[in-house]
Every structure is written in C-alpha cells, then in structure tokens.
C-alpha positions as CSV (number, residue, x, y, z in Angstrom):
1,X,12.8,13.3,-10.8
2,X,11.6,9.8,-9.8
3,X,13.8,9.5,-7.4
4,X,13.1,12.5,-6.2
5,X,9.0,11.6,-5.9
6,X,10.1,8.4,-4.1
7,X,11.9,10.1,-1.5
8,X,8.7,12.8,-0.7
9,X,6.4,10.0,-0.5
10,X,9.1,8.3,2.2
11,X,9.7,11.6,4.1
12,X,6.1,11.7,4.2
13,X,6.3,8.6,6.1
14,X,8.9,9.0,8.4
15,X,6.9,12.5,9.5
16,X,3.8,10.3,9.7
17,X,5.0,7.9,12.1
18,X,6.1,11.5,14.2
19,X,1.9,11.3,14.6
20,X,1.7,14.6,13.4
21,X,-1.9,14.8,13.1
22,X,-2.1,17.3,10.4
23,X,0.0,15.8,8.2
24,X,-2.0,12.3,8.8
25,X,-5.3,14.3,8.2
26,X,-3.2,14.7,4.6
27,X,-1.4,11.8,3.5
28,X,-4.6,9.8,2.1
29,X,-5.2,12.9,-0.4
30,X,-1.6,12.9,-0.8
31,X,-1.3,9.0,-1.6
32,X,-4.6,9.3,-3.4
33,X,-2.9,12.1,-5.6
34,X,0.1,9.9,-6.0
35,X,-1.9,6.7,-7.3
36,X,-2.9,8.6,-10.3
37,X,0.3,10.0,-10.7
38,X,2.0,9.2,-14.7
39,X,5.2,8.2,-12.5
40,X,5.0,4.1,-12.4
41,X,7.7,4.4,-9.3
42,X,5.6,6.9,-7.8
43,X,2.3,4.8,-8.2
44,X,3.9,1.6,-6.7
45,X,5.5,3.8,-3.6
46,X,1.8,5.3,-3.3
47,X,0.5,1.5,-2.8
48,X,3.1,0.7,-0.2
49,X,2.6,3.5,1.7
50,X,-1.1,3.2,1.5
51,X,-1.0,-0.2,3.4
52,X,1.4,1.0,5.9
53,X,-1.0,3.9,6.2
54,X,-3.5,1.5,7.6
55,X,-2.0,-0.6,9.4
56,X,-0.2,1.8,11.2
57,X,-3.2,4.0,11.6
58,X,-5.9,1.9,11.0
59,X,-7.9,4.8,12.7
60,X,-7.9,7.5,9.5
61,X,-10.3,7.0,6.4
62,X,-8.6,5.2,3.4
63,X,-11.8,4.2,1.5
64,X,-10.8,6.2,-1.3
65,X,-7.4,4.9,-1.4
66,X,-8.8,1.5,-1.7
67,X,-11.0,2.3,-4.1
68,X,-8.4,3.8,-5.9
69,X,-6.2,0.6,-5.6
70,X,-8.8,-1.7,-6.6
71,X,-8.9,0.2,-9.8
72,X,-5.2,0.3,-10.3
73,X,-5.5,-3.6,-9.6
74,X,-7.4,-3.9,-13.2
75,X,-6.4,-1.2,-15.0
76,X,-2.6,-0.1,-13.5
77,X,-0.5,1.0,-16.5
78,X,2.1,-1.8,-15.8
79,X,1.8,-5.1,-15.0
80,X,4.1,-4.4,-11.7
81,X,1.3,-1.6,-10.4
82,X,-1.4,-4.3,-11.4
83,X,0.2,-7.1,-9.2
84,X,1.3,-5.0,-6.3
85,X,-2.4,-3.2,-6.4
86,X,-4.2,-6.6,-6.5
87,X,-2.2,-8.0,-3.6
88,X,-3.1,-4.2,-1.4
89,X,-7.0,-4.9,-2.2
90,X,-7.0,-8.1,-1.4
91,X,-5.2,-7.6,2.1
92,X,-7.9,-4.6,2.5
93,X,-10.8,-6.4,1.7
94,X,-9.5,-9.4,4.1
95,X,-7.4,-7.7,6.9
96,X,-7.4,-10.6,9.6
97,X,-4.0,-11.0,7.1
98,X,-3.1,-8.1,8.5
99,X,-2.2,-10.1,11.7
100,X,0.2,-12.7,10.0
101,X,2.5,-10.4,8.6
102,X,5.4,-9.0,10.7
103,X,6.2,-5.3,11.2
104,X,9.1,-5.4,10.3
105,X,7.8,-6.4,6.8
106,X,7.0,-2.8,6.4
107,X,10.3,-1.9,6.5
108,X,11.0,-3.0,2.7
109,X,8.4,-2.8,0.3
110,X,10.0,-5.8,-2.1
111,X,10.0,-8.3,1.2
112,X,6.2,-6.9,2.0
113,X,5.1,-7.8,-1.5
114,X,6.3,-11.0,-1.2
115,X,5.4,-12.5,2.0
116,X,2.1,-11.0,1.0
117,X,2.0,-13.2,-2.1
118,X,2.9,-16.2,-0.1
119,X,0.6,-15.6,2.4
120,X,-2.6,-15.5,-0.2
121,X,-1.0,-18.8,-2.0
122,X,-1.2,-20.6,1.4
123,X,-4.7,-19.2,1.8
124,X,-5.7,-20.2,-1.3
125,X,-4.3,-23.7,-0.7
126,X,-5.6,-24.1,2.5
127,X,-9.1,-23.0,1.1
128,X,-8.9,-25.5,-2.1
129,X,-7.9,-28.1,0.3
C-alpha cells in the first residue's frame, strides 16, 4: 500500500513535468492532502515533491504547502519527516539556495536531502564566521 502511495505521488510528477496545466492547478491540494496523510513514506514523498513543485514551477501558489511543512518541521510524527520538513522550510523561506543546488539533485530525493543539509552547514559556517 505504501509503495503503492509512493508511486501516485511520482506518476503525479512525471505527468506534472508533461505541463499539464490542470493537473498543476491540482498537485498543491494533492501534496497538501498527502502531508497529513498517516503514511510516514507518503508524508516524506509529499515534502520532496513539494520542493520540486516550486522549483520547477515556481509560478503556482504553494503557501499552504509551506505552511503545512513548517508544521510537519515541529510536530512531524517521525523524526525523519521532522528533519526533511525543516530542511524544505528553510530552503522556502531562503530560496536564493535554490540557485546552488543542481537539477539533477531532483532526481533522487536521498542525494537532495543531503546536499541540502550541507548546503545550510556551510551557510551557517560562513554566517558564524
């Protein structure tokens, strides 16, 4: 069943990169209804595919997503959905980052993740420097 989720929310994707506009009038409610899914795997897709969202379409309305994040960045049920949601909100809330990390990044949500994280620890560095 997880799997299964995992694999909407990816074929969801693929069709969004098609620029169907209809479906990308309905993928924030979609993520948005994924973020408060029970599914932990489903959650943690829903994050991933938020970001891509914007940056791929920077154009469409994600503030409820974000808020949505934020949230799941304090209160996520894991400490896997709390990590990956607090690295999302902070890229949101600072997206000249956006800039520094590579498209292909977006091609694996583990290597995303983690040049995210080590681009904040440099920025961090840099800032206590």
């Amino acid at each position: 069943m997880k799997t299964l989720m995992v694999t909407i929310l990816m074929s969801i994707f693929l069709t969004l990169q098609a620029q169907s506009s209809k479906i990308l009038e309905m993928a924030p409610k979609n993520y948005l209804n994924a973020l408060n899914s029970d599914c932990c795997q489903m959650v943690e897709a829903a994050v991933f595919y938020s970001v891509k969202l914007n940056y791929f379409h920077p154009e469409i309305e994600i503030k409820n997503l974000a808020k949505k994040i934020d949230e799941l960045s304090r209160e996520g049920k894991t400490e896997i959905i709390r990590y990956k949601a607090y690295l999302t909100s902070y890229l949101l809330n600072n997206t000249d980052l956006f800039s520094e990390i590579q498209e292909d990044d977006y091609n694996d949500s583990a290597i995303f993740f983690q040049n995210l994280a080590t681009l904040m620890n440099q920025r961090l560095l840099a800032e206590n420097q």
